[in-house]
C-alpha positions in Angstrom: -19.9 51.1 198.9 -20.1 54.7 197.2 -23.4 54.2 195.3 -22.6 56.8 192.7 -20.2 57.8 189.7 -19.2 60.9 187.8 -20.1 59.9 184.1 -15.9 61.5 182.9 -15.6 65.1 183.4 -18.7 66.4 183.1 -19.7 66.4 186.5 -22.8 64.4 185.9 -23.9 62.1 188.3 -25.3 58.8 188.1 -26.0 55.5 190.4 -23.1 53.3 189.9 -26.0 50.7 188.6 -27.4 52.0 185.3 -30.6 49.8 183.5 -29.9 48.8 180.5 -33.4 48.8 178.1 -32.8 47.1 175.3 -35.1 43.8 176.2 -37.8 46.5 176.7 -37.8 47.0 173.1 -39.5 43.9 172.7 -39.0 42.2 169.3 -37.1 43.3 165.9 -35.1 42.2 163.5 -32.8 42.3 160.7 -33.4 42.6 157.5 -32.9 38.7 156.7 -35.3 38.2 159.5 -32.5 37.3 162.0 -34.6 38.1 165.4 -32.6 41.1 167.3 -34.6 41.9 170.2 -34.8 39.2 173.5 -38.4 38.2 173.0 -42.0 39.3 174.0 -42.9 42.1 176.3 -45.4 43.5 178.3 -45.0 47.4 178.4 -46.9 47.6 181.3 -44.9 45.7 183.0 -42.0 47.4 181.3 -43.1 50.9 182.9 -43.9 49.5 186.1 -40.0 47.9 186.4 -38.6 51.1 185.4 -40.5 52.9 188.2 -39.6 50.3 190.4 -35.2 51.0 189.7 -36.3 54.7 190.1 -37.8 53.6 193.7 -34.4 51.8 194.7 -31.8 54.4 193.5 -31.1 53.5 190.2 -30.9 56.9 188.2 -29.3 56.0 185.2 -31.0 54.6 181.8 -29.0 53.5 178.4 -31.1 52.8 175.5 -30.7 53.3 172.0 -33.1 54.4 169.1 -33.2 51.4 167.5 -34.3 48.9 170.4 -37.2 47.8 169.1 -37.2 49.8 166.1 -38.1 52.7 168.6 -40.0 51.3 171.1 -38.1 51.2 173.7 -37.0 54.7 173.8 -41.4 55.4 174.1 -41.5 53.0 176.7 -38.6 54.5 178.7 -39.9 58.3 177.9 -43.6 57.3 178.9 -41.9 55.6 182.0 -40.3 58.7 183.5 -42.7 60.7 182.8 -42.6 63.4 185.4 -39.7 62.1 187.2 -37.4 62.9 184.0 -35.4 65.5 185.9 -34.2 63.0 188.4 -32.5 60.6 186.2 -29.8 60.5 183.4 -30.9 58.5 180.0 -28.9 57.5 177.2 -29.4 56.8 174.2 -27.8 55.8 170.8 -27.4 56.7 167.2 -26.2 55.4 164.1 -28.2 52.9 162.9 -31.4 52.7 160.2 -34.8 50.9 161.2 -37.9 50.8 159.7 -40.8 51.3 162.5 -43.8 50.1 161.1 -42.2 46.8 160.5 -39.4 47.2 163.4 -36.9 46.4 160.7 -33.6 47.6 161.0 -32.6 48.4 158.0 -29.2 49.7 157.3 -26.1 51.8 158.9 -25.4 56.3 158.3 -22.9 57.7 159.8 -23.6 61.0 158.4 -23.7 64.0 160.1 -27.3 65.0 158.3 -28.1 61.6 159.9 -27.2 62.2 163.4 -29.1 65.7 163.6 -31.9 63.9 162.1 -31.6 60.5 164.7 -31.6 62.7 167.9 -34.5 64.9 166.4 -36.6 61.3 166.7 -35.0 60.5 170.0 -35.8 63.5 171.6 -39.5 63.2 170.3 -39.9 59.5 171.2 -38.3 60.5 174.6 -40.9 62.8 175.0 -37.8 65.0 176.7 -36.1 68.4 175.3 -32.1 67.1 175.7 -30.3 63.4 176.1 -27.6 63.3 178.7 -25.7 61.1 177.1 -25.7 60.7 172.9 -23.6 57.7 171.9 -22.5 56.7 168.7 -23.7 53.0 168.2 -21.5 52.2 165.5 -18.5 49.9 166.8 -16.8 50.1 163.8 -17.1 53.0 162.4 -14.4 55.0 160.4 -12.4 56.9 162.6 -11.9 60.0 160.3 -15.7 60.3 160.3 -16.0 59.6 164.1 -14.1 62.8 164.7 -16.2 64.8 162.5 -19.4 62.9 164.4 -17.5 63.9 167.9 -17.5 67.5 166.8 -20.6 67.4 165.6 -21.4 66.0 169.4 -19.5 69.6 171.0 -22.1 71.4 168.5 -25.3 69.3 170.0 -23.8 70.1 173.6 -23.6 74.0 172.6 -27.4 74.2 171.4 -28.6 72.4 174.9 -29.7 69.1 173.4 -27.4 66.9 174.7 -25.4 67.3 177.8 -22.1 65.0 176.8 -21.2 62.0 174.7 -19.5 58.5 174.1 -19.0 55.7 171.6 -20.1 52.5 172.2 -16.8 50.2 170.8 -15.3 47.9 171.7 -11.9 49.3 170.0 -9.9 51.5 172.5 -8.2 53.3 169.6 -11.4 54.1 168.1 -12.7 55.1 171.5 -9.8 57.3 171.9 -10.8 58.9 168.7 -14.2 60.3 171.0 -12.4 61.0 174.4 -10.5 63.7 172.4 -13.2 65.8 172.7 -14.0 68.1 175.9 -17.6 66.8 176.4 -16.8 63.1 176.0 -17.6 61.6 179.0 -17.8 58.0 178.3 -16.8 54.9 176.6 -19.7 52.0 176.4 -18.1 48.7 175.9 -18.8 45.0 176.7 -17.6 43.7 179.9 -18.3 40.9 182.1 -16.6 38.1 184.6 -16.6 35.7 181.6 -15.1 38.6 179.7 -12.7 41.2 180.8 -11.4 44.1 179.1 -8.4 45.4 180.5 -7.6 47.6 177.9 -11.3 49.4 177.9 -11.0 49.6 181.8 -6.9 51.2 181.4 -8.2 53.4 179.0 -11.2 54.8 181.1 -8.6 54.9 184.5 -6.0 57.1 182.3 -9.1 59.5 180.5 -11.2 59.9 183.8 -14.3 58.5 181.7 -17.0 56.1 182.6 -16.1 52.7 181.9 -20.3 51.7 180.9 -20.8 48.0 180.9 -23.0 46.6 177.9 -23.4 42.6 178.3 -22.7 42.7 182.5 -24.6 39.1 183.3 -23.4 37.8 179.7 -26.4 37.8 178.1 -28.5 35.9 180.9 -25.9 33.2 181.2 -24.3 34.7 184.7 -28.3 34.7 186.0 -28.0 31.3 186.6 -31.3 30.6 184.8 -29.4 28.8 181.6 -29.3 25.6 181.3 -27.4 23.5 178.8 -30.1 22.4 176.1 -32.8 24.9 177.2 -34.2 26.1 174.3 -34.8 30.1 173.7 -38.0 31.8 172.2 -37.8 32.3 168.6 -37.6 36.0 169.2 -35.1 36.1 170.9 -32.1 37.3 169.6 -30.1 34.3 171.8 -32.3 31.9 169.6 -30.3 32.3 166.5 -27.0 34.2 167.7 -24.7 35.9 165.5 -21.0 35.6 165.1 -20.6 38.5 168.2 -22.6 37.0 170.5 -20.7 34.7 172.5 -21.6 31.9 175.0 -25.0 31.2 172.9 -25.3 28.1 170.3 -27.7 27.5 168.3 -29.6 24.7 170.8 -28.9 27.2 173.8 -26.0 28.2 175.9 -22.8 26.9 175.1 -22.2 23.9 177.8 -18.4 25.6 178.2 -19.4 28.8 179.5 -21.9 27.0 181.5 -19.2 25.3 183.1 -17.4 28.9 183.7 -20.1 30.4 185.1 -20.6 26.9 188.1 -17.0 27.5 188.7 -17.4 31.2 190.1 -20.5 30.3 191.8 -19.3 30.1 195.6 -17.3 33.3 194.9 -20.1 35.2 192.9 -22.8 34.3 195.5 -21.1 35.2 198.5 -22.0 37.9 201.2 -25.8 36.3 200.4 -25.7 37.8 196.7 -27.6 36.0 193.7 -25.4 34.9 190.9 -26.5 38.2 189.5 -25.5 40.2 191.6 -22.4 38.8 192.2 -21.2 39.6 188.8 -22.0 43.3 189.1 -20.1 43.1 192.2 -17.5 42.1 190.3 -17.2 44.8 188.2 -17.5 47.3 190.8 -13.9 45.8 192.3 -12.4 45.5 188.7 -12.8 49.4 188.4 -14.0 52.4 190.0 -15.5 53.8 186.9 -17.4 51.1 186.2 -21.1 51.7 185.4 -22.6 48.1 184.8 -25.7 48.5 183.0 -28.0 44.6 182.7 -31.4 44.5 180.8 -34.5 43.5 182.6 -38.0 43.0 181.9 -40.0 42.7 184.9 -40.0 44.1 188.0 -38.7 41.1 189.9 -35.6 41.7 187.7 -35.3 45.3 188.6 -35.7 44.7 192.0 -32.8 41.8 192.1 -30.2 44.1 190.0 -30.9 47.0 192.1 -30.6 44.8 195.0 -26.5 44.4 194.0 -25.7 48.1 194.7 -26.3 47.5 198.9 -23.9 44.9 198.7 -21.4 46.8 197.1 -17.9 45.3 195.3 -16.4 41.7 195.7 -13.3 42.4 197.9 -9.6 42.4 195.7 -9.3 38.7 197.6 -12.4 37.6 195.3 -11.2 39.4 192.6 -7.5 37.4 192.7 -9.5 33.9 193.2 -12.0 35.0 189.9 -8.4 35.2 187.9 -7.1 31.9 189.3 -10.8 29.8 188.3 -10.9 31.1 185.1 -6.4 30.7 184.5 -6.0 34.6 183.6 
């Protein structure tokens, strides 16, 4: 398979596997003490398993400044280190934390904000431009979004960032971003269990990368969930709010369970993990798609990266996915 994407028009290339850090943020929460992080870490261990995806291709990062109230954006920047010319990170803006008590604390969606936001990233980074800034803000007004997006052309202009994207869920709000010239991306959740054929029209017609937030469902297309299992308090799957889907609160949901045995001959073929299998599916469901799962260890960069030499499911698998699951 062709191992690497162009993240929209800007020329920028990344692996077609990106490594999404949010579980290397380790714990934070809300400010009702809902836990929004997926449970302990060990940053060594972190560091070593980004070195480790660096090692087997993978080139591109997403994180966001308020993973861990910070943390994993230091983590990711002292991670790099030296090799931070070779790879394209990402990160996120629009939310309020609180990092002495990795708190988040609130929403601005102010311009003054967002000047102030990548100021911090670039510091906890430890790097002098992001590749990719993207709004984190799903819902944001779109009147302000544009302002935000211009803002974004202004950032790309003074050499601290190199493009941007919103990460929505909402293709009009997304097309409110892809107006501008240095948009080059729209983030948005995407999985087997959970198409989005309007996210993945919208990228085709735009020429922007499709990036995949949520591309093994949270852990459940792992195959490591059982029905019952109980999660670490932590962890955000412990307690999970109205968006997160397939999670109750005594574990995963038995249904999606159910789902996920379904597509397991399908998913595991061509001697693919479960895993794996379901970023092979996205690769066959579109060629801008830049799936983008959390890990926390190396084992778990090692079998994500391991999906990219066994490239797409074939347009056969992707036709038998559709019949399983009656789309």
């Amino acid at each position: 398979m062709e191992t690497k994407r162009t993240l929209g028009r800007t020329g920028i290339g990344v692996s077609a596997l990106g490594f999404g850090c949010w579980a290397i943020g380790g714990e934070w929460q809300s400010a009702d003490g809902q836990p929004l992080g997926w449970g302990k870490v060990d940053d060594e261990e972190s560091v070593r398993a980004v070195r480790r995806a660096l090692d087997l291709g993978v080139t591109f990062f997403d994180t966001a400044d308020t993973y861990g109230a910070g943390h994993s954006e230091r983590v990711l920047g002292r991670a790099l280190g030296k090799r931070r010319a070779d790879v394209v990170v990402a990160t996120k803006w629009g939310n309020v934390f609180d990092e002495e008590t990795r708190t988040l604390t609130g929403a601005d969606d102010t311009p003054e904000y967002a000047r102030r936001a990548l100021t911090a990233s670039l510091r906890r980074l430890d790097t002098d431009h992001i590749d990719l800034y993207q709004l984190h803000l799903s819902d944001a007004d779109p009147a302000r979004a544009a302002e935000l997006r211009d803002l974004c052309e202004e950032f790309v202009r003074e050499g601290l960032i190199r493009a941007y994207a919103w990460s929505t869920d909402d293709p009009a709000r997304a097309a409110v971003f892809a107006r501008g010239e240095h948009c080059a991306a729209i983030q948005h959740m995407a999985n087997v269990l959970q198409d989005a054929p309007e996210m993945f029209a919208l990228c085709e017609e735009l020429g922007l990368a499709s990036i995949n937030r949520s591309p093994l469902a949270m852990g459940l297309l792992t195959g490591r969930r059982r029905s019952g299992q109980a999660l670490e308090a932590g962890d955000i799957r412990s307690r999970p709010p109205e968006w997160l889907r397939g999670f109750e609160a005594d574990g995963a949901d038995p249904r999606w369970l159910a789902r996920v045995d379904a597509l397991k001959d399908v998913l595991t073929s061509g001697g693919r993990t479960l895993g794996q299998g379901a970023l092979a599916w996205l690769w066959a469901r579109s060629p801008h798609a830049v799936p983008i799962p959390g890990f926390r260890s190396v084992a778990q960069a090692e079998q994500n990266a391991g999906a990219l030499e066994k490239g797409p499911l074939t347009s056969e698998q992707l036709t038998e996915v559709d019949r399983i699951l009656e789309r």
